[in-house]
N, C-alpha and C positions, 0 to 999 in steps of 0.2 A: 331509613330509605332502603329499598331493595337491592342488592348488589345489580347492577347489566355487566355483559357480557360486551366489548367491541375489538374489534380487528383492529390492529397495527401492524407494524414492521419493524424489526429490527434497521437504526438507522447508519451504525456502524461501516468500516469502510473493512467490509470481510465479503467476499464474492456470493455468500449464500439468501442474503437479503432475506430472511428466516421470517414465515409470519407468525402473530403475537396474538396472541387473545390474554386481552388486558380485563380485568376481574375489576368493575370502580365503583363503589359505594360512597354519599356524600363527597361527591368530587374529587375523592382521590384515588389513583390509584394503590387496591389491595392486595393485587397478586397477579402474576405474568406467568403464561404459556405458551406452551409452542402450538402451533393451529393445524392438528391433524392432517387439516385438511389442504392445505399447501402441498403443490404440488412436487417440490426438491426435499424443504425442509422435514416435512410430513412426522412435527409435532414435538420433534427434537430441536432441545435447545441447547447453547454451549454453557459453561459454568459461570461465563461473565453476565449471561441474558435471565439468569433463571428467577433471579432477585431484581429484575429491573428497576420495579418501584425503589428502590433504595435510595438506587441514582435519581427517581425523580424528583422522590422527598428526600435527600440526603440532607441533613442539617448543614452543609456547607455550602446548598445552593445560594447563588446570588441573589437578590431579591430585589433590589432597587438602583439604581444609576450611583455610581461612587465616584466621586473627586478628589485625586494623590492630593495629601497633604504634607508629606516625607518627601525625603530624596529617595529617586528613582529606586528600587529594589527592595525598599523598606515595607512594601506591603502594609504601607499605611493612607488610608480611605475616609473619607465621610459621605453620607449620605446626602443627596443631590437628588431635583425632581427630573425628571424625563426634559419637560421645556426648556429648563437649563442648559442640560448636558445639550442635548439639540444643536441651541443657540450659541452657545460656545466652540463646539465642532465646526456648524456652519462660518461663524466670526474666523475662525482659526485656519481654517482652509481658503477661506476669500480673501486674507491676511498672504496665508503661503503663495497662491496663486497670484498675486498681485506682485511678490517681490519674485520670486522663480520660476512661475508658471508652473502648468495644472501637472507637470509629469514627474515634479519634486513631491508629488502625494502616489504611496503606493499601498496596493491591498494584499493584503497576506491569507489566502485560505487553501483548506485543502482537503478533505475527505472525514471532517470531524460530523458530518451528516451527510450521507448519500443519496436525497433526496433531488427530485431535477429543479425542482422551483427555490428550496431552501438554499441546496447547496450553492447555487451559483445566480443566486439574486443579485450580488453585487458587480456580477459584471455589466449588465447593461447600467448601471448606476457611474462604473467607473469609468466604462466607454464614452457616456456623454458628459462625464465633468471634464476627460479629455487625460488620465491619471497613466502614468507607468502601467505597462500590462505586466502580469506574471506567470512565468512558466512555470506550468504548474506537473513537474515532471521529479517530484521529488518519490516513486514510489515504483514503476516498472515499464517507463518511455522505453529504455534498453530492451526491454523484452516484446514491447509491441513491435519495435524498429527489426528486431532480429527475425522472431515469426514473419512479419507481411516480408522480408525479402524472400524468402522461400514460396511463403501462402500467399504473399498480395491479402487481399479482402476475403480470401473463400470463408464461408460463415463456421464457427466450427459447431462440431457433433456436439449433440446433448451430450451434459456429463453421466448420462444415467447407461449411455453407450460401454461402457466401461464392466458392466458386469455381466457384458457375454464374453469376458477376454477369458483366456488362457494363461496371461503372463500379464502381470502390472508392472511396470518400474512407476514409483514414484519417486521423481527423478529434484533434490532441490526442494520440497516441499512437504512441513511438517504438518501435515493435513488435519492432527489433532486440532490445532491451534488457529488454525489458519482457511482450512476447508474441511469442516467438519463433516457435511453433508455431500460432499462428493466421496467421502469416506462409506458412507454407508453401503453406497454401491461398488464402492471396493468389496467390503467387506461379502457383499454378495457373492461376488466374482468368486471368491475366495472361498466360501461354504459350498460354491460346485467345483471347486477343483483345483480355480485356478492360483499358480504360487503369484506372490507379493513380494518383491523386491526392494528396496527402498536405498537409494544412491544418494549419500548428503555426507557435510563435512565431518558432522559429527553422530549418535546416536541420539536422534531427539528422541519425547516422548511419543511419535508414531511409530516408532522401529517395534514397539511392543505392538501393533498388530502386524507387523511384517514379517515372511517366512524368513528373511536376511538384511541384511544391512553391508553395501560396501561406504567403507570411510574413502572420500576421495577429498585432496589437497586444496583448500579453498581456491576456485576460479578456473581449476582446469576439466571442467565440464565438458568443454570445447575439444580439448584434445582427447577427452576419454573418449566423447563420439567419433572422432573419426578415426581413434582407434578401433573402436567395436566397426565400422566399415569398411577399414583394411581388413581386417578378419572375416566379415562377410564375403567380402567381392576376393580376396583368396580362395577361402572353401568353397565359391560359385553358391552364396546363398541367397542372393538377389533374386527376386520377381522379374525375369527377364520382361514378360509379356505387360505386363503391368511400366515398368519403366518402357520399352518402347511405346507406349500409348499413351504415357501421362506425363512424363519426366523428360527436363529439361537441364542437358550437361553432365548426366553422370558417366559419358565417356571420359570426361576432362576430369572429373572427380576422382575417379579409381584410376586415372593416369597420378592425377597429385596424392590421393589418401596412401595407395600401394606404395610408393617408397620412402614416406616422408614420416608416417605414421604405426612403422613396426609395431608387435606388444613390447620388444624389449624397450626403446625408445620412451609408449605412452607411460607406461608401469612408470619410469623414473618421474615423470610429467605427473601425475597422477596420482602415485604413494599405492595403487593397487597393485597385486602382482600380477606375472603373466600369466597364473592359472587361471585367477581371478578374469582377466579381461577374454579369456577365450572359453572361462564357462559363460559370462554372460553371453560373448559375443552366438555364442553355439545354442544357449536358450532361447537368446532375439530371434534366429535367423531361423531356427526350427518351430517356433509356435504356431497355432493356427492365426493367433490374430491378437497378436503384441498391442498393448495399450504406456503409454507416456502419459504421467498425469504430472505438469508441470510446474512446479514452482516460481516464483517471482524472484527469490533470494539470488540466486545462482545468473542474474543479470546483474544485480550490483556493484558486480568490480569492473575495473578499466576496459576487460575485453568481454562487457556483459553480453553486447547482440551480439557479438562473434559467437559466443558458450550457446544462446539458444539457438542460435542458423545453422550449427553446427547439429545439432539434435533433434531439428525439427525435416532433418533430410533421412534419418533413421528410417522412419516410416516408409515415405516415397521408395528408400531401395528394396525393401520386405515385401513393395503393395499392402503394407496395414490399412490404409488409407481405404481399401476397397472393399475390406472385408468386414463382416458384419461382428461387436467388439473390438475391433483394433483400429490405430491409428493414434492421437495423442489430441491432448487438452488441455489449450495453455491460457482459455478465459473467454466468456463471449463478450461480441460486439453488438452491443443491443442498437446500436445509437439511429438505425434506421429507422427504429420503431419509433420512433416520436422527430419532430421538425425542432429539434433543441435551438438552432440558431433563432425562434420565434421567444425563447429566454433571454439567450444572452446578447442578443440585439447589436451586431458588428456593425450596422448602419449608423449604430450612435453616435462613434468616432468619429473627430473632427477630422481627422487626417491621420498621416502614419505615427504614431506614438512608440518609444520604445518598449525592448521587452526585457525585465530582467529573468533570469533563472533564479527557481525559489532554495535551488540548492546553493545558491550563491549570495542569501541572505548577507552573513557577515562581512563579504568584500562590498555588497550594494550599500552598507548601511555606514561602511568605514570609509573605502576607499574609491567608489565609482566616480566614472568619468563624468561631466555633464552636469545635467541639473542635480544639484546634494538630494537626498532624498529629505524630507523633511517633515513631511509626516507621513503614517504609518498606522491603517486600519487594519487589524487582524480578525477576521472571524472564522471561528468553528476550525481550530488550528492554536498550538502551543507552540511556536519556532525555536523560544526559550530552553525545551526539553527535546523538541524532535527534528531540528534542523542541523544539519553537520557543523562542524566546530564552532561549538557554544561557546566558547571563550570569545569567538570573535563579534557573535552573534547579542553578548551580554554585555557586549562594550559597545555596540553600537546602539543596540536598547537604551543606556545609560546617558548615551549625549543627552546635555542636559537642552540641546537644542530643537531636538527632535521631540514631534508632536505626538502620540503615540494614543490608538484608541481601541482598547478592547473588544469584544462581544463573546460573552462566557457565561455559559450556570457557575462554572466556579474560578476560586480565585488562583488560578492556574501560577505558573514561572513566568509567564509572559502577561499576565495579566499585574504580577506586581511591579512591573514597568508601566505601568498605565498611565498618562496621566488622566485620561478618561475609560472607566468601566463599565458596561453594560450590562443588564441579567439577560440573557436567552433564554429559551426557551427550549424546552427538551421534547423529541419526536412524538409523545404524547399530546403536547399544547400544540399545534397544528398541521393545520393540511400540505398535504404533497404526494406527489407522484414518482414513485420508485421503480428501478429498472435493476435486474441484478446483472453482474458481470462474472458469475460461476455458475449460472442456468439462462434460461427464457422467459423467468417469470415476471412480472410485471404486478404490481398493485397500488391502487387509490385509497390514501388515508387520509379521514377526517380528525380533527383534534380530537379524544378520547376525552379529556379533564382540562378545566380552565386553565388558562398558565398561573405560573407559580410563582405567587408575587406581583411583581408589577415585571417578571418578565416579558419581551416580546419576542418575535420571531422577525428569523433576519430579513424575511421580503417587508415587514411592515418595518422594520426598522430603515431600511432602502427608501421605503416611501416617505415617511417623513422626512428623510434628509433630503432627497427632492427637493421635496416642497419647499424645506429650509431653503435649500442652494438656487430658488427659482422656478426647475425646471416645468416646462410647460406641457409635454408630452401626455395625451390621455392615458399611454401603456404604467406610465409611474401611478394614474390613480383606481386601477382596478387590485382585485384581493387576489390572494391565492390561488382562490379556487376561482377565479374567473379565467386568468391563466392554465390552470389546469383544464378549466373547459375549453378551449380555446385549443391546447393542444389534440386534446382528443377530438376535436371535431376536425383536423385536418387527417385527410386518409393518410393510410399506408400501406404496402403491399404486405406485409409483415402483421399486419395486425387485423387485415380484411377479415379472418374467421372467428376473432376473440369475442365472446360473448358480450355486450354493454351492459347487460343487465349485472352479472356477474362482478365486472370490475367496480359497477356504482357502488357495490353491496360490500365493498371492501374485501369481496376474495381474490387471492392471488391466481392470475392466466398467464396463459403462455404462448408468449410468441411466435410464428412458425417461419425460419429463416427459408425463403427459395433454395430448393433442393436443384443439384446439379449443376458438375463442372466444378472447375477450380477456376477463384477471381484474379486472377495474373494477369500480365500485359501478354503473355501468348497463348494464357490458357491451359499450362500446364504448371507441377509443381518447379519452379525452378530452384535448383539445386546450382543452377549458373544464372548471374544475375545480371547481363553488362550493364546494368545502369549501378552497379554497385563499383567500391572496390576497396580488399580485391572483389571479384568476381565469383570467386568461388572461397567456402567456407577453409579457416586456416585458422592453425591454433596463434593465440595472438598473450603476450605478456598480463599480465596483469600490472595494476601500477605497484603495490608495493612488495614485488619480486625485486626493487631496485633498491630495496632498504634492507639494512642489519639486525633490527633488534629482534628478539629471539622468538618473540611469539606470534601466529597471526590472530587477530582481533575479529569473534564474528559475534555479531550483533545480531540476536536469534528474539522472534517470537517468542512470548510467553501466553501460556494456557490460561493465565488468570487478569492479563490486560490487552490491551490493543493500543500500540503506541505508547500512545501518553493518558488514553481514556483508562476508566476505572480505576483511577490512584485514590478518588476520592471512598471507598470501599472497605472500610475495616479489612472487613474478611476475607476482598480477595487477595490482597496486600501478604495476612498472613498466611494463605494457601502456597500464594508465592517463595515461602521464606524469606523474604528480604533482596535487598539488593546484592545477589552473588555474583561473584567469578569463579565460570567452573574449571578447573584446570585438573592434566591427566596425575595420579600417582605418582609417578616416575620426575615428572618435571615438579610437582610438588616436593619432594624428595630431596634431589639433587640444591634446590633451592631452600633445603630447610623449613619447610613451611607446612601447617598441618592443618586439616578440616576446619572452618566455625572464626578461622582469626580474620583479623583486618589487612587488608592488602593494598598495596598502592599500584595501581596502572598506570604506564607513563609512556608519553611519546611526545614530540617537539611540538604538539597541539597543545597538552594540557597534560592534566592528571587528577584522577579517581579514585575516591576509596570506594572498596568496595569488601563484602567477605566474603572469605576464599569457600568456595564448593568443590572436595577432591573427588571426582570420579572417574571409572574406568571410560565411562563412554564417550570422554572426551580424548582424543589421541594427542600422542606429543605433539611439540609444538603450536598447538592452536590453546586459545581461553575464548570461553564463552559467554557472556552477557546477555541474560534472558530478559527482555521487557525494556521498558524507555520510563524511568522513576521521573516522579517529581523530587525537585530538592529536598523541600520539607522532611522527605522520608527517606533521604540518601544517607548513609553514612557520613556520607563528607559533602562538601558545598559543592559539587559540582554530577555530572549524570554522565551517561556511557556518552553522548555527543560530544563530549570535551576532546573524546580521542580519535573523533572518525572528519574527514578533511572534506571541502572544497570541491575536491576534484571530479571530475564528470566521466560519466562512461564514453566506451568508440561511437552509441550513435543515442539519440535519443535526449541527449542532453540531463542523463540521468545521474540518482545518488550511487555516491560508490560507499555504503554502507559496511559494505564485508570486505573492505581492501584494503586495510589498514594494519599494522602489524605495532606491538605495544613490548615491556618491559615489566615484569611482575616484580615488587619488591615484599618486603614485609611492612605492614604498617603503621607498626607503631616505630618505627625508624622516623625520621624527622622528614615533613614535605623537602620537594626543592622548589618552592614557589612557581612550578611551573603554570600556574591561572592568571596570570598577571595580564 
């Protein structure tokens, strides 16, 4: 048969939503590209998307429904029909529901598909069984919280803004890894003139297109900014005319920034010197039109929206904000463009239900108040490898009481607690409508290749459990794509000029946010916020500033996974090197320990092996862990989440990923049972 050509989407949870021109001869697919003609990604793919078919024929894909026949963790399975597994979910939930009621069943997803019909099929399903809600703020709530106190709603600039700047800070953000394609237009920026800056804890692999790199102390983001605005509002390099017409409190600002936030002061806060913080501040303030391209990470600790509010007032004092290249991009807000609540259907609910926090997996599954939770859908989501303190999170998996039901291509950490598994179905085997959150783009994809096996996809999987559980609703018995039509036939002002023909045809458009003004409650950027407090940005602790051990713990993107996806990958696995810890020289040294060996990570959470990686680019006291392993391919039985905690950022109800601080030993030393 003749190979075709069809569009897809990368359905990963990376800001760029990349489109795919998938190569498929006798129903498979044979090769994956990136689709020139996309208007962000424009043909370029990252190293995870380029082999895609791998993933979708990986010989580890799931294939048919599996029933635990082991104790819990055993990752022991038998093959089960679809009607079975069904009927048994359904019996088992009508069971749960009968002795605890519907709010002791909870569902666990989170961005393992970014698709608007795929992704969150199951909420109108859990809304009308009547189930625990979950908050689903494990990834950068802190950074939306922190931006909208400043921004409110205003839409932000295309990222393609970015390469008429003069000066880029990319500020928090390994753009290799992470935003590949907002990178290009850096690099634009940068082949006419202008320099690249790059402010993170450590040297990632984006410092290599960056004209510099400052190392600053994990979390104190916040205080570096309103150091570089005592240095501004000193030298008088403020946009006077620009703040009186737009800005809101920066008299109160430079009353609190001026004597609270000297360079001798931030330097100590900081780990930069004061040369350092008065060349950038003297670069900032002098450019034609300063650009911030912001990262997620740099919200993850204790005082995450403090660190972004603090940095998203930079702009407003400059007037970057007005001029054409500058200003800052911390992600767009698509969500106008489509009537999303027409998915997740909040009308379903029988009344007020609780909610839990998804970062707060292990305390909901150990120790919650209320109805026990009792059973436990997971889809398109590994909690197992990527939810904070897995020890706590592998012991609640384990009750032998608790109902537990998969939905995976593969047989995941969390899927060998199963006692019911599912196959999925991978963004090639069906339809959905996708929205990116690092551009405007927007695209319609049909299945490309039959599903694989007797996989299904999670909206048809939703629908038969309906049907199982009753319900009577016609919204539970239409398809995907009737949904999808449905959404697009409701207008929007955001999408009045996108082509229809275009989007049916499976190319990617682009949104056009209403232009003008800032979406605030007064209409300007406030930099003072009285419905906040405080009021005005302040540099704020982090949580584990209040601990001893000697190293701090950042849990960094890696170039060859996402999360917990692609572990199933030969090849990207060994691009990765393995499960490392990079730590600097010096603290390698001092500790006796050398390149390539086994190291034990430890803190009153758990503890990890892992081998050690000695490099310059990492500074004293910090170690680094690139990527989120599955066990299988851990050195030791446990992953980086054993040593990262519970605890929640100032606002947003987010993960605090980067806030933890560890103890390196040598590894072949004897464990201290700390997984217990």
């Amino acid at each position: 048969m003749t190979p075709t050509i069809q569009r897809s989407v990368c359905p990963y949870d990376c800001p760029d939503t990349c489109g795919l021109l998938v190569e498929v001869a006798d129903g498979r697919a044979v090769a994956v590209k990136g689709d020139p003609e996309h208007p962000h990604s424009r043909g370029t793919l990252c190293p995870k998307m380029t082999q895609y078919q791998d993933t979708v024929h990986s010989p580890l894909r799931l294939t048919t429904p599996l029933l635990a026949t082991g104790p819990k963790g055993s990752g022991a399975f038998a093959p089960i029909s679809w009607t079975e597994a069904i009927q048994r979910i359904a019996e088992r939930w009508t069971a749960i529901i009968a002795e605890h009621g519907a709010q002791a069943i909870l569902p666990y997803s989170y961005a393992g598909t970014m698709g608007l019909v795929q992704r969150n099929a199951g909420h109108p399903f859990f809304h009308r069984l009547g189930a625990s809600r979950l908050d689903r703020t494990i990834c950068s709530p802190a950074k939306a919280a922190g931006w909208a106190a400043v921004m409110g709603q205003t839409p932000a600039q295309p990222p393609d803004t970015v390469r008429h700047s003069d000066l880029v800070l990319l500020w928090g953000i390994n753009a290799l890894a992470t935003s590949l394609h907002s990178l290009q237009w850096v690099r634009e920026a940068r082949r006419a003139g202008a320099r690249v800056w790059l402010i993170d804890t450590y040297e990632t692999p984006t410092a290599a297109v960056a004209d510099r790199t400052f190392k600053v102390r994990p979390g104190s983001d916040g205080a570096l900014a309103l150091g570089l605005i005592h240095i501004l509002v000193r030298d008088g390099l403020q946009d006077t005319g620009f703040i009186e017409a737009q800005v809101q409190g920066f008299p109160e600002l430079a009353a609190q920034a001026l004597p609270h936030y000297p360079p001798e002061r931030v330097a100590a806060l900081t780990g930069l010197s004061a040369s350092e913080l008065e060349e950038l501040a003297q670069a900032y303030g002098r450019a034609r039109a300063p650009f911030i391209l912001l990262g997620n990470g740099l919200s993850r600790y204790g005082n995450g929206a403090m660190n972004i509010r603090a940095i998203a007032c930079l702009p407003a004092l400059v007037g970057a904000y007005a001029r054409p290249g500058g200003g800052a991009f911390a992600g767009v807000n698509n969500g106008g463009g489509f009537a999303l609540g027409e998915v997740t259907r909040e009308d379903f609910l029988p009344g007020p239900v609780r909610t839990i926090n998804m970062n707060l997996l292990g305390h909901a599954l150990e120790t919650l108040d209320g109805p026990r939770v009792m059973g436990l859908y997971v889809y398109h989501s590994n909690p197992a490898a990527v939810a904070p303190d897995q020890n706590a999170v592998l012991r609640g998996l384990g009750r032998p009481d608790l109902f537990t039901v998969v939905h995976e291509r593969f047989r995941t950490d969390t899927a060998d607690f199963a006692d019911l598994v599912l196959p999925a179905t991978s963004s090639l085997e069906h339809s959905d409508l996708y929205r990116s959150y690092g551009s405007y783009c927007v695209q319609r994809v049909r299945a490309a290749i039959p599903p694989v096996g007797e996989s299904r996809s999670n909206w048809d999987v939703f629908r038969l459990l309906a049907q199982a559980m009753g319900f009577q609703e016609p919204f539970f018995r239409q398809s995907a794509d009737d949904l999808i039509d449905h959404l697009l036939s409701l207008p929007s002002p955001v999408r009045k000029d996108l082509d229809p023909a275009a989007l049916e045809s499976g190319k990617a458009v682009e949104l056009r946010p209403a232009a003008g003004g800032f979406l605030t409650p007064s209409g300007r950027i406030e930099i003072l916020n009285p419905a906040l407090e405080p009021p005005l940005p302040a540099h704020l602790p982090r949580h584990a500033e209040a601990e001893t051990l000697p190293f701090s713990l950042m849990t960094a993107p890696s170039l060859f996974s996402l999360n917990s996806s692609f572990q199933e990958r030969d090849a990207l696995r060994e691009r990765a090197g393995g499960m490392r810890l990079l730590m600097n020289p010096d603290d390698a040294g001092r500790r006796g320990l050398r390149d390539g060996q086994p190291v034990l990570a430890r803190n009153d959470l758990g503890e990890v092996r892992f081998l050690l990686g000695v490099t310059g680019r990492v500074p004293p006291g910090l170690v680094v862990a690139e990527g989120v392993w599955w066990t299988r391919f851990a050195p030791g039985d446990r992953t980086v989440n054993a040593l990262t905690s519970q605890r929640l950022t100032d606002q947003g109800g987010g993960s605090t990923f980067y806030d933890n601080r560890v103890d390196v030993i040598d590894g072949n030393l004897p464990a201290t049972g700390g997984n217990s």
